[in-house]
Backbone bond lengths (Angstrom), bond angles and torsions (degrees), N, CA, C in turn:
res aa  C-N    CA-C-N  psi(-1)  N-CA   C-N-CA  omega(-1)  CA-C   N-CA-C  phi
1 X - - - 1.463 - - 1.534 109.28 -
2 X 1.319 117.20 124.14 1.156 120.78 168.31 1.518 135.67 -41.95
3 X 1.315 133.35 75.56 1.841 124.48 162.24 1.354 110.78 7.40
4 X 1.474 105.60 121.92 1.384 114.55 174.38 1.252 118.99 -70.33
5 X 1.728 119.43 -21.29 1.197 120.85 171.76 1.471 130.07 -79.03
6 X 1.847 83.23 -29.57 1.762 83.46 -171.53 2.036 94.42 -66.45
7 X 1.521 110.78 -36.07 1.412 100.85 -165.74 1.699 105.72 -46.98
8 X 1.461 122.29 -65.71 1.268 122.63 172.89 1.484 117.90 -43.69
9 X 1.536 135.51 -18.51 1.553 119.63 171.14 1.745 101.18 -86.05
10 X 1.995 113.30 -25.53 1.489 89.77 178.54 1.661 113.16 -79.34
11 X 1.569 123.21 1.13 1.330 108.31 178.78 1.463 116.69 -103.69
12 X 1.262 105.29 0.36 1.339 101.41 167.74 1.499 136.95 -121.65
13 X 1.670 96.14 14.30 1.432 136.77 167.13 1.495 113.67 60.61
14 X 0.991 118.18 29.67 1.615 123.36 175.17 1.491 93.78 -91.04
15 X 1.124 108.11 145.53 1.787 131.55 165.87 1.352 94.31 -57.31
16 X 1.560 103.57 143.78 1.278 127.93 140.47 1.958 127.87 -46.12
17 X 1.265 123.56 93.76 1.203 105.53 -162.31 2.147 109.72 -63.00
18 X 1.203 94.52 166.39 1.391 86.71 -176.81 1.771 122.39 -97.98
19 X 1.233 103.75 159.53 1.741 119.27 -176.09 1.108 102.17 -42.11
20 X 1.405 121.51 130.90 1.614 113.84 136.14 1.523 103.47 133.46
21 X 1.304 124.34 156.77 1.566 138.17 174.75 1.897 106.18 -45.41
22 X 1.597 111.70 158.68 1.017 119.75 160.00 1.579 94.66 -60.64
23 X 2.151 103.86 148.84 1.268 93.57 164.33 1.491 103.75 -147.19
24 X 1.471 119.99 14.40 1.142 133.69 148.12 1.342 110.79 -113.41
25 X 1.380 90.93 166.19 1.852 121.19 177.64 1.522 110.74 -128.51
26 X 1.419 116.79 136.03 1.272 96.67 -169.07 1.729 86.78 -139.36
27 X 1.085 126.44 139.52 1.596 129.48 -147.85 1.856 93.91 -138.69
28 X 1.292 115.67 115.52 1.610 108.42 151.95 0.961 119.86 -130.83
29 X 1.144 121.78 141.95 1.331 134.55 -159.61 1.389 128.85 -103.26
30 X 1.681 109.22 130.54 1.275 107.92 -172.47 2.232 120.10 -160.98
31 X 0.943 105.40 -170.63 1.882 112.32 162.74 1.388 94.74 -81.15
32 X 1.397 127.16 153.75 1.160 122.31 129.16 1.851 120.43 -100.34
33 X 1.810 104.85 156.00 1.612 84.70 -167.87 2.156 72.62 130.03
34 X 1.649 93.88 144.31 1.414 101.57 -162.33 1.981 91.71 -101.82
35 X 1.494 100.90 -1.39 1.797 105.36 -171.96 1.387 99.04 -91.00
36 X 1.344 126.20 -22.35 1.808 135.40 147.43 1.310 135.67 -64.39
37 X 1.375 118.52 -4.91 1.285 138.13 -159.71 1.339 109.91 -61.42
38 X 1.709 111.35 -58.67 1.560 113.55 -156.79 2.177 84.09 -108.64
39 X 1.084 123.82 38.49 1.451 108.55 -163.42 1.356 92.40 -100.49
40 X 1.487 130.29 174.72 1.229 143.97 164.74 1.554 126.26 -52.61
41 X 1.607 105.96 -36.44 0.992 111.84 -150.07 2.051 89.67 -92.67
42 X 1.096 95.42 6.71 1.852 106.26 -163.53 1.809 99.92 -96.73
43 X 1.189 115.14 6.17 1.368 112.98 -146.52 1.516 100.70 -74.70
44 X 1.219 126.22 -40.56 1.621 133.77 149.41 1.341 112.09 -40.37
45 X 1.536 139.85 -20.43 1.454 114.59 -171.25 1.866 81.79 -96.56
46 X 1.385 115.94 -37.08 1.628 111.57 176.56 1.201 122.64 -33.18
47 X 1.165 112.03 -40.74 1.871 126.06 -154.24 1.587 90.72 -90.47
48 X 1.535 115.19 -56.76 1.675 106.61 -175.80 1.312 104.97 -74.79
49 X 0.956 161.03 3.79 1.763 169.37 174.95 1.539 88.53 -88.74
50 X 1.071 128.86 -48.22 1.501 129.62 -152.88 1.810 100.69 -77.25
51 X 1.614 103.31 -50.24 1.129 128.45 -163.86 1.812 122.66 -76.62
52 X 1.837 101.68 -26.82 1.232 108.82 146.72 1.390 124.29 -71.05
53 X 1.528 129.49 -39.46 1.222 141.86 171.71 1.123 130.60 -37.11
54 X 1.735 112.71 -48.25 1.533 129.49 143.58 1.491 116.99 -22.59
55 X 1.678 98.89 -68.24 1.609 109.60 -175.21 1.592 115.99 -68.21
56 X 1.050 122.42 6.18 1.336 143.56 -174.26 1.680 107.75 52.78
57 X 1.533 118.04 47.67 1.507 126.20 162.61 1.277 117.30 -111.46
58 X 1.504 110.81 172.40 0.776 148.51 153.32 1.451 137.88 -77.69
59 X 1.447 120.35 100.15 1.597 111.93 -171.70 1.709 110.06 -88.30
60 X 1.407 121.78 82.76 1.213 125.79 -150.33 2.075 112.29 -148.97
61 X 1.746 93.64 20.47 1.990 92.38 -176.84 1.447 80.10 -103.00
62 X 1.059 114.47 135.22 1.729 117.96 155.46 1.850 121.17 -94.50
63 X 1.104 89.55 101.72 1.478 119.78 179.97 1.618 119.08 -120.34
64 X 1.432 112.06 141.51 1.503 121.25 164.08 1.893 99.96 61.03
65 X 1.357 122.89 19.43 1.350 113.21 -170.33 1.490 114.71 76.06
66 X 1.174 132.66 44.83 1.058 146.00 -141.94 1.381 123.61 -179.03
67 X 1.505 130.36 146.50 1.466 124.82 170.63 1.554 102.36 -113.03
68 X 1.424 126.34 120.96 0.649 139.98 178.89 1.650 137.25 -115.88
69 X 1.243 127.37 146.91 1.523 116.43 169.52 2.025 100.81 -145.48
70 X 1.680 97.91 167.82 1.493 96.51 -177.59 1.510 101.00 -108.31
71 X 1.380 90.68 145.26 2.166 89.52 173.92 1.464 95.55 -121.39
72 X 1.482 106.62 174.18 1.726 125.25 145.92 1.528 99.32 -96.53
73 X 1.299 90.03 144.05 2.062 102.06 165.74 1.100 101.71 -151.47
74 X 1.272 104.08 127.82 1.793 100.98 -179.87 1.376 122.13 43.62
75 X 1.489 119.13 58.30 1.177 129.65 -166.78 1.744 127.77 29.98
76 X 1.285 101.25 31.69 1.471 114.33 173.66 1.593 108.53 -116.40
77 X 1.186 109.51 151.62 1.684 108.56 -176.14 1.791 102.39 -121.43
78 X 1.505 91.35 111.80 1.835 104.66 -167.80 1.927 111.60 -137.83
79 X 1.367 93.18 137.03 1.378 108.37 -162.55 1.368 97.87 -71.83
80 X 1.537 122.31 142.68 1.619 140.45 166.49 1.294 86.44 -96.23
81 X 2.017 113.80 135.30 1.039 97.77 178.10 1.796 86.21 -144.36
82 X 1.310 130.45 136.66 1.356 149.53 -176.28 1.632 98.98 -105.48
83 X 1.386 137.12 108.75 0.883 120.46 149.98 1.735 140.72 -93.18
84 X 1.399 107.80 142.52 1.416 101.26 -151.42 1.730 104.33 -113.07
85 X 1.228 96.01 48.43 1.924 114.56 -179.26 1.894 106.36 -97.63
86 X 1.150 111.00 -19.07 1.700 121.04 -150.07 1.369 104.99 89.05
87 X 1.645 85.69 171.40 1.451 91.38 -170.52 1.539 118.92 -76.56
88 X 1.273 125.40 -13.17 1.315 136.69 -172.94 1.727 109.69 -86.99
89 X 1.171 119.57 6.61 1.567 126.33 -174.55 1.617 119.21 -163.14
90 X 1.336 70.95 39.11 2.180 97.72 177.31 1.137 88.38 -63.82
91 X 1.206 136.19 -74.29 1.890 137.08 -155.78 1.353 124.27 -39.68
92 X 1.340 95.56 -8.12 1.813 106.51 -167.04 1.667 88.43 -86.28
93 X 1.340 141.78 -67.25 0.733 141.30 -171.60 1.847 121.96 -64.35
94 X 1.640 106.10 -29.04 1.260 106.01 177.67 1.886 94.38 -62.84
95 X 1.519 91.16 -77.35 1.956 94.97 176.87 1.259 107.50 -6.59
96 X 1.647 119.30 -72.80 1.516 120.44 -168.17 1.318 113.48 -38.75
97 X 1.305 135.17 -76.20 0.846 170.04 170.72 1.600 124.94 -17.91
98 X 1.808 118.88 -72.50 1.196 129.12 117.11 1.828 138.27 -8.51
99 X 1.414 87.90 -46.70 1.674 95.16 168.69 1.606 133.61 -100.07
100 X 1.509 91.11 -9.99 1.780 101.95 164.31 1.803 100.59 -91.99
101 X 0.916 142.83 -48.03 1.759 145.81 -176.70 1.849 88.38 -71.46
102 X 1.064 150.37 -36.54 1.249 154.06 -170.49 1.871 96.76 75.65
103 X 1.251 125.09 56.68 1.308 110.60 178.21 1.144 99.88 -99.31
104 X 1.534 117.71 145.28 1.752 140.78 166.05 1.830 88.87 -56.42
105 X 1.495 77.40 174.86 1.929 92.24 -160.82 1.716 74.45 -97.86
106 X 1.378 141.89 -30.47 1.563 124.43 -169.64 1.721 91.69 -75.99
107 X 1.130 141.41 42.10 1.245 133.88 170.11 1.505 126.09 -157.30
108 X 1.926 92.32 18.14 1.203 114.27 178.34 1.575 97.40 -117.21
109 X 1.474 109.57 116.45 1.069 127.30 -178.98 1.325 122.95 -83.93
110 X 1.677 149.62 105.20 1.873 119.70 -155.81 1.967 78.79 -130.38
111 X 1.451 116.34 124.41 1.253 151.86 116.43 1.848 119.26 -11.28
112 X 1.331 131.03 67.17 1.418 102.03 -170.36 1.590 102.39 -142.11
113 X 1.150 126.14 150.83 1.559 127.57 155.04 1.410 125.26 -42.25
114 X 1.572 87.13 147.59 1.435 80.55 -176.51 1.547 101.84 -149.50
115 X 2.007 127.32 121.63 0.841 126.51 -157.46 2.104 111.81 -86.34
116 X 0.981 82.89 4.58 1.925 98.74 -176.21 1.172 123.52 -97.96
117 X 1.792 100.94 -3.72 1.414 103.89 172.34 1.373 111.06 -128.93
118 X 1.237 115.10 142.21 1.555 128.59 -166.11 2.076 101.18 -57.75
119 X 1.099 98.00 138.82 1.388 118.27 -171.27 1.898 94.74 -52.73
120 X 1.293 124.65 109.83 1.196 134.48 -179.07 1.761 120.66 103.52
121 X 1.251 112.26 3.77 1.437 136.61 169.97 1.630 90.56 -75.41
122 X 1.659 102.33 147.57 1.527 114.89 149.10 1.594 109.78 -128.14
123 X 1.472 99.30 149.28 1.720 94.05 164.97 1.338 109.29 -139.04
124 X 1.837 107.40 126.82 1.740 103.28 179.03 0.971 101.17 -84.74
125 X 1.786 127.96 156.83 1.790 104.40 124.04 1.778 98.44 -162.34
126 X 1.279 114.59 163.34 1.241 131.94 158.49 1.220 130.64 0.86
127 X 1.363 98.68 -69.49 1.946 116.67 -176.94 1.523 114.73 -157.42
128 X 1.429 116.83 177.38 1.760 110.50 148.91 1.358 69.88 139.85
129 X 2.135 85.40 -176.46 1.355 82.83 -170.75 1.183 130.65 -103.97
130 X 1.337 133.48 -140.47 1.456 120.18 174.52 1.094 122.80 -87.19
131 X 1.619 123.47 11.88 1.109 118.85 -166.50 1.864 135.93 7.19
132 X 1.159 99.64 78.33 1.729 107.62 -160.45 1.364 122.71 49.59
133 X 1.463 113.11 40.28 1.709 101.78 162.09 1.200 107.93 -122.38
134 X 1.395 116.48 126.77 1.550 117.82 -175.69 1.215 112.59 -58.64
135 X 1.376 112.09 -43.31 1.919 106.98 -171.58 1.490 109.12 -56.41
136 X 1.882 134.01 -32.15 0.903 138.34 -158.22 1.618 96.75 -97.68
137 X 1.172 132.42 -10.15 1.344 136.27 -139.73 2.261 80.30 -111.88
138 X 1.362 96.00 -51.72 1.347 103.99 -173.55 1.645 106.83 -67.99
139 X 1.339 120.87 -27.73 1.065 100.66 -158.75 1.789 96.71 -104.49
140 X 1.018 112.31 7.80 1.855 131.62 168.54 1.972 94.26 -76.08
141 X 1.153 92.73 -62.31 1.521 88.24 -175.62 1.785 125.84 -57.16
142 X 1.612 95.65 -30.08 1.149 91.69 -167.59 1.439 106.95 -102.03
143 X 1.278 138.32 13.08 1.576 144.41 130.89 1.065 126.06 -98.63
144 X 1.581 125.89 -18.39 1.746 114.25 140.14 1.314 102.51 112.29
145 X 1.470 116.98 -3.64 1.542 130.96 163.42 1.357 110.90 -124.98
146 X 1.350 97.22 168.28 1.902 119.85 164.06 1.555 125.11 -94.22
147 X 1.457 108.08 -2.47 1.553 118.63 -144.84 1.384 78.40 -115.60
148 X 1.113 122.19 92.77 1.797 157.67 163.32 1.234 118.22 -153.62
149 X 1.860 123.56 123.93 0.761 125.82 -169.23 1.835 103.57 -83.99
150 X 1.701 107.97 145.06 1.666 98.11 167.13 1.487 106.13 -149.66
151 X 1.487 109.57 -168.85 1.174 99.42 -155.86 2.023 89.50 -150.07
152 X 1.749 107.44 112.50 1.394 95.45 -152.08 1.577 97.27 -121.13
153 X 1.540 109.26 133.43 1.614 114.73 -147.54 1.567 94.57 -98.56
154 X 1.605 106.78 122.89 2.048 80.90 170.46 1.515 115.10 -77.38
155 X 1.273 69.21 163.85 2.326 89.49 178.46 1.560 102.71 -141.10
156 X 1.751 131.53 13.95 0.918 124.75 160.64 1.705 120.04 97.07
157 X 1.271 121.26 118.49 1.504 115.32 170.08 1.334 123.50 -51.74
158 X 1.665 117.77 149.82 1.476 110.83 144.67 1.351 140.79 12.95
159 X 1.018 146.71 112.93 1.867 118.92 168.94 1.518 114.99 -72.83
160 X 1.197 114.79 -28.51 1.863 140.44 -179.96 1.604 103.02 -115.64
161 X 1.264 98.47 149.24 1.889 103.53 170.49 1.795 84.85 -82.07
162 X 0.951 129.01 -45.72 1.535 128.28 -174.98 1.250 119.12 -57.90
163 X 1.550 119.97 -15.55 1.323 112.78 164.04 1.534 122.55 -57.90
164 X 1.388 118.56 159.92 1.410 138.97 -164.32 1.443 101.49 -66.77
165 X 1.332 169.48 174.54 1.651 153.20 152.83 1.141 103.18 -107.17
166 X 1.389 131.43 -17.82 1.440 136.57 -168.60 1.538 100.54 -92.30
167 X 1.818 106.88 -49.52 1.799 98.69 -177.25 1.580 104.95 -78.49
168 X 1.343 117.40 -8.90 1.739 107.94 166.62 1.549 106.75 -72.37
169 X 0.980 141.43 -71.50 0.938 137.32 -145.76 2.229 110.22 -82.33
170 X 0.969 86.60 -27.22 1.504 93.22 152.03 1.474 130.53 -82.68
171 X 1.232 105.61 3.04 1.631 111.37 167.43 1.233 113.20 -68.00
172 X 1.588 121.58 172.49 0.888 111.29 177.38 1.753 95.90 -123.03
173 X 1.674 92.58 159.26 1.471 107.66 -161.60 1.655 112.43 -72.01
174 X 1.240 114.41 126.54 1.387 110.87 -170.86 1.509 108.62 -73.03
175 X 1.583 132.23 166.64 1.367 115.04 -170.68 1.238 150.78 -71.06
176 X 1.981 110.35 -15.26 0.934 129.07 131.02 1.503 141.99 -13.02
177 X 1.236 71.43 -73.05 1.866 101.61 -168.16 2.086 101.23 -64.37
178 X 1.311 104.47 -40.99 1.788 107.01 175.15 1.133 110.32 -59.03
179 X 1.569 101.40 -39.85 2.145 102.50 -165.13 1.480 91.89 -83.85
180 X 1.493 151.08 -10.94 1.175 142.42 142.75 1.392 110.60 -65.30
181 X 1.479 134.78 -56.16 1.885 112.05 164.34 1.176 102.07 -51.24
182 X 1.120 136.88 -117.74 1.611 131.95 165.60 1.551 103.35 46.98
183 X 0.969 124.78 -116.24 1.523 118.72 168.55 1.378 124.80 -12.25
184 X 1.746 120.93 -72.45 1.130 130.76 172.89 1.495 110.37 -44.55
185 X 1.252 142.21 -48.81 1.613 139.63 159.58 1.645 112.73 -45.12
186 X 1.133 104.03 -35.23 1.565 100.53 171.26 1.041 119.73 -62.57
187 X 1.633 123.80 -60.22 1.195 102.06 171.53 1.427 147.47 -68.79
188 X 1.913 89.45 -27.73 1.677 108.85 165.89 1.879 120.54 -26.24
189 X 1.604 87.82 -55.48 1.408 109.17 165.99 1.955 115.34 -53.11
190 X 1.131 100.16 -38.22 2.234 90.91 165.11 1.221 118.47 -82.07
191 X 1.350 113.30 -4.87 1.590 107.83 168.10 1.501 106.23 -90.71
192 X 1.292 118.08 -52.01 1.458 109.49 -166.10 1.626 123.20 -44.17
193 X 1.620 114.67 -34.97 1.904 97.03 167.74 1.276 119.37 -95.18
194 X 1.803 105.93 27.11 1.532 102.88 154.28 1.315 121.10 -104.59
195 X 1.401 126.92 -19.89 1.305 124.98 141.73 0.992 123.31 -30.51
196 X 1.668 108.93 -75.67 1.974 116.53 175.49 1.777 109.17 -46.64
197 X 0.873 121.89 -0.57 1.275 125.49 174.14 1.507 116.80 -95.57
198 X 1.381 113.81 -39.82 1.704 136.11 164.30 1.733 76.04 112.76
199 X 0.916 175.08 -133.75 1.515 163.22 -107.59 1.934 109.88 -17.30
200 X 1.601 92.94 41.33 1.447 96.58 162.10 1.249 127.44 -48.81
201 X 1.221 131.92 -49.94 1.403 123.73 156.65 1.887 138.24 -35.15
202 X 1.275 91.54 -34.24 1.450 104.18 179.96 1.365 106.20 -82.50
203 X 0.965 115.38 -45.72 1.867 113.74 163.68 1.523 122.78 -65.71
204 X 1.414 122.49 -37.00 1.029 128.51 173.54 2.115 108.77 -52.52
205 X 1.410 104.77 -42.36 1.818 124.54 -170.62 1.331 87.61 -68.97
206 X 1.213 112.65 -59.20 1.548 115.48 -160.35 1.872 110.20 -61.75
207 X 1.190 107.43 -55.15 1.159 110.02 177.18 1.728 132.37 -77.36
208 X 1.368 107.89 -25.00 1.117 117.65 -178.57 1.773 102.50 -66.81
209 X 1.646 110.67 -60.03 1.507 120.58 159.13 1.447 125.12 -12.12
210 X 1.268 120.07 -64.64 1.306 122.70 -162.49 1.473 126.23 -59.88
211 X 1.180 104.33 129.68 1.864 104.28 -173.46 1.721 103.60 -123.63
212 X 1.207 105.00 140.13 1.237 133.28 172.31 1.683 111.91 -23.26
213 X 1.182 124.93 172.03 1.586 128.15 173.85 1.978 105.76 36.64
């Protein structure tokens, strides 16, 4: 006799999700607070907002200090995770999080800005360090390595070395400069289930490549 459930997933044509534990983490980084929303420094909560959106969710369970939801990607089932500490005490919630699913830090994926690359630049890679970003700096400390792969969106340098770093990056993105993130999240988004795939390289080409306009 046919499953009453499977009958309702074949009539309403959604996949069967697949077996097994979360085994990614997927982290973007940002303020929470709607006066952070469109800012630079938010460009990680953009990309995972974007990236649940695809999946047609909602990143909205509050868990681990965090807003969270579960996806499939590339036939893997991996946590979206928003943390809602600020940006300077992201790690508390990645840690959490990571350590209830038991995921390795090479399978914690973190989403974040990055002021060294021209507004519509992406850069993948492996590990390293945070090179001055607190969210990445916190969340190094609070799993105790560097060897996490991420994926870091530009939003553009300084205009002055004398500018403030805190009122830059809390600015908000002029309109240009979004429809250049904007793009760059798009594709960010075709690398990420080639990672979950381990075809780090192919995401790394793809994404590292891409230029603005």
């Amino acid at each position: 006799m046919t499953d009453i459930f499977e009958l309702f997933r074949k009539l309403s044509g959604k996949p069967a999700a697949p077996a097994g534990p979360v085994s990614w983490l997927i982290a973007g980084l940002g303020n929470p607070g709607e006066e952070y929303r469109n800012t630079r420094h938010n460009a990680g909560f953009l990309a995972l907002d974007a990236l649940a959106g695809q999946q047609g969710l909602h990143i909205d369970r509050m868990r681990f200090h965090a807003l969270t939801a579960e996806a499939t990607l590339a036939g893997t089932r991996v946590l979206l995770l928003k943390p809602m500490t600020y940006m300077n005490e992201s790690g508390l919630a990645v840690r959490e999080a990571a350590a209830f699913y038991r995921i390795p830090p090479g399978q914690v994926l973190v989403l974040s800005d990055d002021i060294s690359l021209p507004p519509g630049r992406l850069r993948v890679r492996r590990q390293g360090s945070a090179g001055g970003h607190n969210g990445l700096r916190s969340i190094i400390r609070q799993l105790g390595t560097e060897e996490f792969p991420r994926i870091r969106l530009g939003v553009g340098a300084k205009p002055t070395p004398e500018y403030d770093l805190a009122d830059w990056v809390l600015s908000a993105l002029p309109p240009a400069d979004r429809r250049a993130l904007d793009a760059a999240i798009g594709c960010a988004l075709q690398g990420v289930p080639l990672i979950l795939q381990g075809r780090f390289d192919d995401a790394a080409q793809l994404c590292n490549s891409h230029r603005p306009g």
